[in-house]
TORKOL-4160 file (C-alpha; in steps of 0.2 Angstrom, whole numbers, padded with zeros to 4 digits, m for minus):
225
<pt num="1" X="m0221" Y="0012" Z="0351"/>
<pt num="2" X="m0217" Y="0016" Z="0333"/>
<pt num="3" X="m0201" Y="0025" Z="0328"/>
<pt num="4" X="m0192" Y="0035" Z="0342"/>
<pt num="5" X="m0187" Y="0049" Z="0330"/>
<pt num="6" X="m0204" Y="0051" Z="0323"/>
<pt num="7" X="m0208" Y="0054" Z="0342"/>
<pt num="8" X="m0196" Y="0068" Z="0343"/>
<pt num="9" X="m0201" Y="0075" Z="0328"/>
<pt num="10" X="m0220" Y="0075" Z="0333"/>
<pt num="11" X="m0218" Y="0082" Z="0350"/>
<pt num="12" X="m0205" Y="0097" Z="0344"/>
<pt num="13" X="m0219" Y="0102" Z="0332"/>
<pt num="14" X="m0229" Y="0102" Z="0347"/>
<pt num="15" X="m0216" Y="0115" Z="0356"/>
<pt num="16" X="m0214" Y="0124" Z="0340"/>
<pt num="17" X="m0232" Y="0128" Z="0339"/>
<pt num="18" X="m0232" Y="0136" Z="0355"/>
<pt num="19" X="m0222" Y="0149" Z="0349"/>
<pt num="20" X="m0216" Y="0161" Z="0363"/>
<pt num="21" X="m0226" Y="0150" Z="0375"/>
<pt num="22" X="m0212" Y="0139" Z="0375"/>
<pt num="23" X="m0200" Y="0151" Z="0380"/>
<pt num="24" X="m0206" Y="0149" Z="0399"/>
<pt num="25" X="m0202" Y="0131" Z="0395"/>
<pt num="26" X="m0185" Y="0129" Z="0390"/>
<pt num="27" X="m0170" Y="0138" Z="0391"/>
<pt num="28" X="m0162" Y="0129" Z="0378"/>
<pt num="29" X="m0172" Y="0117" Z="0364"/>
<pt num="30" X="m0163" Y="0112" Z="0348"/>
<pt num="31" X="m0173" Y="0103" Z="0337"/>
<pt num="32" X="m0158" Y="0096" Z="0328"/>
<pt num="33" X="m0149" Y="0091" Z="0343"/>
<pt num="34" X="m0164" Y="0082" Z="0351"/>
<pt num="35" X="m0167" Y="0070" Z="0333"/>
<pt num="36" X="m0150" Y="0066" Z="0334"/>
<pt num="37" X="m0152" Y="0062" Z="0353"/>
<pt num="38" X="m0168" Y="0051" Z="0345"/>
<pt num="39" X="m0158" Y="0043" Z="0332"/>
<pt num="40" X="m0146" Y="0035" Z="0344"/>
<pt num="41" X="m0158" Y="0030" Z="0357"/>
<pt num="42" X="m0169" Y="0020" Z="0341"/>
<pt num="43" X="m0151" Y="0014" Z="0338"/>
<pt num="44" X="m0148" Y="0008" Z="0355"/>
<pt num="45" X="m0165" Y="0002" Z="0358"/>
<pt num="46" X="m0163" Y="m0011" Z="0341"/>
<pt num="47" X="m0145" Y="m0016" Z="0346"/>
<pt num="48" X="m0149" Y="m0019" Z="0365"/>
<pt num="49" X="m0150" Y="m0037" Z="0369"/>
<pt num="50" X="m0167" Y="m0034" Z="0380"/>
<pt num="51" X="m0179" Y="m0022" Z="0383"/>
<pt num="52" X="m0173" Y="m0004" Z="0389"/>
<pt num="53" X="m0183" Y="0002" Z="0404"/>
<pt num="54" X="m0184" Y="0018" Z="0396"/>
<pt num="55" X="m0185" Y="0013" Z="0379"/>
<pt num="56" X="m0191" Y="0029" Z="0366"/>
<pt num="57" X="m0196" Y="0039" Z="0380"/>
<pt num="58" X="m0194" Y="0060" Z="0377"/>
<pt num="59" X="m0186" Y="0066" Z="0396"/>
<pt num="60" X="m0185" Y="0083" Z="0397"/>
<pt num="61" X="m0169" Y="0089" Z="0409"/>
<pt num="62" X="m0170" Y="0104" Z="0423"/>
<pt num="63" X="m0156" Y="0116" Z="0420"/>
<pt num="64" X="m0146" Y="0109" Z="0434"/>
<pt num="65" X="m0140" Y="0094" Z="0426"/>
<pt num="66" X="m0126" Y="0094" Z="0416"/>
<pt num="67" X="m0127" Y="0088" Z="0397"/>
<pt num="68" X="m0112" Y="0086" Z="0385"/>
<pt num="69" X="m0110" Y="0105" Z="0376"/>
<pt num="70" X="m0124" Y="0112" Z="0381"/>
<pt num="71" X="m0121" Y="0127" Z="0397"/>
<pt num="72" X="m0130" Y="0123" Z="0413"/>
<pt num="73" X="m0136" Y="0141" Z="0421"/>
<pt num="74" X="m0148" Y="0137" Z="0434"/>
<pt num="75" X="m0159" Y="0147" Z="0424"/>
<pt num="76" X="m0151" Y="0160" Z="0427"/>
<pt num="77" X="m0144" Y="0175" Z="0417"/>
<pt num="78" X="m0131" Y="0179" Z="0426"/>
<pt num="79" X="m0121" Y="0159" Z="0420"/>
<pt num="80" X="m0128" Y="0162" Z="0401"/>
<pt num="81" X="m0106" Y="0165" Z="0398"/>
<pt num="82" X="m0103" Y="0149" Z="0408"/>
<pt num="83" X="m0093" Y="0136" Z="0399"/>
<pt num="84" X="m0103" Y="0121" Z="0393"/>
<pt num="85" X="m0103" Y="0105" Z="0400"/>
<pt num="86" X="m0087" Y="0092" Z="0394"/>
<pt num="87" X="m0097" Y="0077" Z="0398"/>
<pt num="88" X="m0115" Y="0071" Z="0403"/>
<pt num="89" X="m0118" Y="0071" Z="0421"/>
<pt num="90" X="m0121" Y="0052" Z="0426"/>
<pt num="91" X="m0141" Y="0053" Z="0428"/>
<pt num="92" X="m0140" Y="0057" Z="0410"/>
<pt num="93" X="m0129" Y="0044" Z="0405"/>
<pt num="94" X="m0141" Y="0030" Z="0413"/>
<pt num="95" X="m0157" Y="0039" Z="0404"/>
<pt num="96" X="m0148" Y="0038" Z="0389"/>
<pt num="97" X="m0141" Y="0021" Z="0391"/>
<pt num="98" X="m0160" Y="0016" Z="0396"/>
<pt num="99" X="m0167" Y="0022" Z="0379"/>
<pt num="100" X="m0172" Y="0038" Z="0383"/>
<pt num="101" X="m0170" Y="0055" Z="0373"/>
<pt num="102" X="m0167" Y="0071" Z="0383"/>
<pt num="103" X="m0178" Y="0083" Z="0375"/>
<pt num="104" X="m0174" Y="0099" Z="0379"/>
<pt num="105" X="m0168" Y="0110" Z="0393"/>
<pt num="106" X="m0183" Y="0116" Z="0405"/>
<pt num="107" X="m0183" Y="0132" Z="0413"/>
<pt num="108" X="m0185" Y="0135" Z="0436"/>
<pt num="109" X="m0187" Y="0146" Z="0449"/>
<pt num="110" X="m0171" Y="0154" Z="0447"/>
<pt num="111" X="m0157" Y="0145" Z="0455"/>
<pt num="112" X="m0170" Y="0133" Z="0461"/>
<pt num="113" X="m0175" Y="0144" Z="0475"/>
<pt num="114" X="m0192" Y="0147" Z="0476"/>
<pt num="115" X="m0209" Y="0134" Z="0479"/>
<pt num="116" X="m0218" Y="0144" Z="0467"/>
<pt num="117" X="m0211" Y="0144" Z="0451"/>
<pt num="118" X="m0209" Y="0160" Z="0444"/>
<pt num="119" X="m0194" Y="0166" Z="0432"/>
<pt num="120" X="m0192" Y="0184" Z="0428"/>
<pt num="121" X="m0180" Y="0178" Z="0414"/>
<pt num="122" X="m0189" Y="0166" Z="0403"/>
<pt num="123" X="m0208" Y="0169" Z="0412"/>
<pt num="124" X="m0217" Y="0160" Z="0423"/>
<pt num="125" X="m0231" Y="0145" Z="0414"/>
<pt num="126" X="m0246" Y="0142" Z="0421"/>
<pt num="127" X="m0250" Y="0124" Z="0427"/>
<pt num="128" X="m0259" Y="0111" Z="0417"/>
<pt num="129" X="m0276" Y="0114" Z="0425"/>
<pt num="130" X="m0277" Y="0133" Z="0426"/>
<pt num="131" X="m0264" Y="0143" Z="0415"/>
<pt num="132" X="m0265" Y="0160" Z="0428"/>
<pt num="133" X="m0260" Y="0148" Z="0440"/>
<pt num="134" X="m0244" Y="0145" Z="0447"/>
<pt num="135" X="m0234" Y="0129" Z="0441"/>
<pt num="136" X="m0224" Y="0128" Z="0456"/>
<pt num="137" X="m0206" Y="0125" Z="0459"/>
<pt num="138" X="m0193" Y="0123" Z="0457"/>
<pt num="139" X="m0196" Y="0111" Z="0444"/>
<pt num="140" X="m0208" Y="0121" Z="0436"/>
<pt num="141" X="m0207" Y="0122" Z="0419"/>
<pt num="142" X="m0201" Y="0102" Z="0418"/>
<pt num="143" X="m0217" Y="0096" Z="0429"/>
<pt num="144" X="m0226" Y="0108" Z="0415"/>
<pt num="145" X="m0216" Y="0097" Z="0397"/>
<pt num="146" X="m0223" Y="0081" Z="0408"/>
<pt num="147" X="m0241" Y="0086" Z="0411"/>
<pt num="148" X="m0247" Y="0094" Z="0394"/>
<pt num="149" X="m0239" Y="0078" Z="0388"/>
<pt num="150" X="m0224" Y="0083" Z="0378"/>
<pt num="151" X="m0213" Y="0073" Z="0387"/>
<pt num="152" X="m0214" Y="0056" Z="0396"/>
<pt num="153" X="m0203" Y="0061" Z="0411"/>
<pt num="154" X="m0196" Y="0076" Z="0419"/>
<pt num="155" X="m0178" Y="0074" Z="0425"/>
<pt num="156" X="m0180" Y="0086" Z="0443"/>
<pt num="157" X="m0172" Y="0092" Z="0460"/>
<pt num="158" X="m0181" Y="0094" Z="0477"/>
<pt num="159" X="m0170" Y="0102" Z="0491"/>
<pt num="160" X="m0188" Y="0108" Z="0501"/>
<pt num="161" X="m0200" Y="0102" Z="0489"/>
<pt num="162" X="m0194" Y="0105" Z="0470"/>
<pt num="163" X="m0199" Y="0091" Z="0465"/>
<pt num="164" X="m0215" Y="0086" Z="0477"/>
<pt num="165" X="m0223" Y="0104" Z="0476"/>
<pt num="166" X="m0226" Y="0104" Z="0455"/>
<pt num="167" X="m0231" Y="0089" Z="0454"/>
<pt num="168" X="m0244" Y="0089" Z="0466"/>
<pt num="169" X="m0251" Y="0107" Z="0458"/>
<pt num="170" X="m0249" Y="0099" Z="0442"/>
<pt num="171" X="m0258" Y="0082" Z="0446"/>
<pt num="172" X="m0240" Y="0071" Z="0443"/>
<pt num="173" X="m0230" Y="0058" Z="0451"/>
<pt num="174" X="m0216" Y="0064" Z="0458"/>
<pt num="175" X="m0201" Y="0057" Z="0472"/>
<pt num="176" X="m0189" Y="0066" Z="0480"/>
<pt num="177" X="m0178" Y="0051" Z="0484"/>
<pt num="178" X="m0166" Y="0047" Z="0499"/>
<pt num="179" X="m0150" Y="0060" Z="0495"/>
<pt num="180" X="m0138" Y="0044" Z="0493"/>
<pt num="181" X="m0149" Y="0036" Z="0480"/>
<pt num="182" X="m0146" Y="0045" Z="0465"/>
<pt num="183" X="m0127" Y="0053" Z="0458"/>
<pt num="184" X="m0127" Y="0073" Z="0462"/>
<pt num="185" X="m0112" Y="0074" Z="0452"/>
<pt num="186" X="m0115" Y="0085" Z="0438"/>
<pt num="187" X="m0128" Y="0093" Z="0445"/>
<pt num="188" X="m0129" Y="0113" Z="0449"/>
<pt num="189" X="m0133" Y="0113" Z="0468"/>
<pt num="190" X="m0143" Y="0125" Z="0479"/>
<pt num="191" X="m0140" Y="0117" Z="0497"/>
<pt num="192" X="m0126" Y="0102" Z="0495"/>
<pt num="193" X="m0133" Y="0095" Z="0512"/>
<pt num="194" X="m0150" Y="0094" Z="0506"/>
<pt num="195" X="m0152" Y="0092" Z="0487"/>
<pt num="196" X="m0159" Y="0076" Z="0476"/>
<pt num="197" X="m0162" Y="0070" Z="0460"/>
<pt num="198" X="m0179" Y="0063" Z="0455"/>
<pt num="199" X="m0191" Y="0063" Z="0440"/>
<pt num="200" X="m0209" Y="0067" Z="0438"/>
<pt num="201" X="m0223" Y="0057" Z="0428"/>
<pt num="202" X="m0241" Y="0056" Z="0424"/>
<pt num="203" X="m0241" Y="0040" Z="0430"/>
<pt num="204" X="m0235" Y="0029" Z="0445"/>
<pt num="205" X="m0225" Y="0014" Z="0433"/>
<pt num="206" X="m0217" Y="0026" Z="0422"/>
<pt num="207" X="m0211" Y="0039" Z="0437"/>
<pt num="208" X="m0203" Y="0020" Z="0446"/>
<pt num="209" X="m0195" Y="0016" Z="0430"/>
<pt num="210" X="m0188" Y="0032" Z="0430"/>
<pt num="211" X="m0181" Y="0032" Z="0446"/>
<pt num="212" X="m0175" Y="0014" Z="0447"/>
<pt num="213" X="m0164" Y="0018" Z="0430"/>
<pt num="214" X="m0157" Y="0037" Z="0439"/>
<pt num="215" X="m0152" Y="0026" Z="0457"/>
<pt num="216" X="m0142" Y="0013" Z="0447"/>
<pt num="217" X="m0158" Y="m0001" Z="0452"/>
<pt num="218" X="m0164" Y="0004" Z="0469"/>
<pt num="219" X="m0182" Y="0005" Z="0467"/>
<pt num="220" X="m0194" Y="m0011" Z="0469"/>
<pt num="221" X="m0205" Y="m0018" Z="0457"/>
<pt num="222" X="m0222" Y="m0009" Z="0455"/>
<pt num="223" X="m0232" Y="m0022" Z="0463"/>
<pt num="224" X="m0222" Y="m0026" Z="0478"/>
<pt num="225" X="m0222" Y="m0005" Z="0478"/>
């Protein structure tokens, strides 16, 4: 796998290149904040007794979840004077405690309300197959971090398709799991009755890991899947 930092620092050249391209990726991305992240996951991952399920990957978070100091706004201006978040929401304390490094926090539809993807506040990026395109949404810009290949995983939400409607257009694996299955505390919501948490990947094993870490164990094995 090589060093976990050296990942980070690789893939935040890559964002950095982009320039303002990556402003319709993230609403907030601190280089300094996502190597110390790295740091403690390499830490973690040489302390750990076992394997971590989630060992050095980069997972970039939907600004719905809440992350220690940072400000959750929905990807909206109008929560930019929100007061940041006291603590890490409990998906993010099981990514972390599985090895992996949040890497920055992706734009959305606005509120998360829209299938589209579009954002008149950061802009809109095109998906990974035709950049005119739509990305879809909600989970726009995180479906986008998992299919160029800066990230490993895309922490997302689906209420009517945020999570299912990226990655299909963006040629990812994607679940919108059971509502019960994975904590909502801590996360911004759109419709409280129907909002989940789920994570997109490029492939099938990596999006199961995912989710078997953010529901505490629930998923089965990828065979008997």
């Amino acid at each position: 796998m090589g060093s976990v930092v050296e990942r980070a620092k690789a893939a935040i050249a890559r964002v950095e290149a982009l320039g303002e391209g990556a402003r319709s990726l993230f609403v907030s991305f601190s280089p300094e904040r996502i190597l110390a992240e790295a740091s403690e996951a390499e830490a973690r991952i040489e302390a750990a007794d076992r394997p971590l399920p989630l060992a050095g990957m980069l997972v970039s978070v939907k600004d719905l979840y809440d992350e220690k100091g940072e400000r959750t706004t929905a990807a909206s201006t109008l929560l930019l004077e929100r007061e940041p978040a006291t603590a890490d929401c409990p998906v993010i304390e099981r990514i972390k405690a599985a090895g992996a490094v949040p890497f920055g926090r992706t734009s959305m539809s606005e509120f998360a309300y829209s299938g589209v993807g579009l954002n008149p506040h950061y802009g809109t990026p095109g998906n990974v197959f035709d950049p005119q395109g739509i990305p879809g949404g909600s989970t726009s810009a995180g479906a986008v971090t998992v299919a160029v290949g800066l990230c490993d995983v895309a922490l997302g939400t689906d209420t009517g398709g945020s999570i299912r409607i990226p990655s299909a257009i963006n040629g990812l694996y994607g679940h919108k799991p059971s509502q019960d299955k994975v904590p909502l505390e801590g996360v911004h919501p759109l419709a409280a009755s129907f909002d989940s948490c789920g994570p997109l990947a490029v492939d099938f094993a990596t999006m199961l890991a995912a989710y078997q870490v953010m529901s505490g164990g629930d998923a089965p094995d990828v065979e008997s899947a």
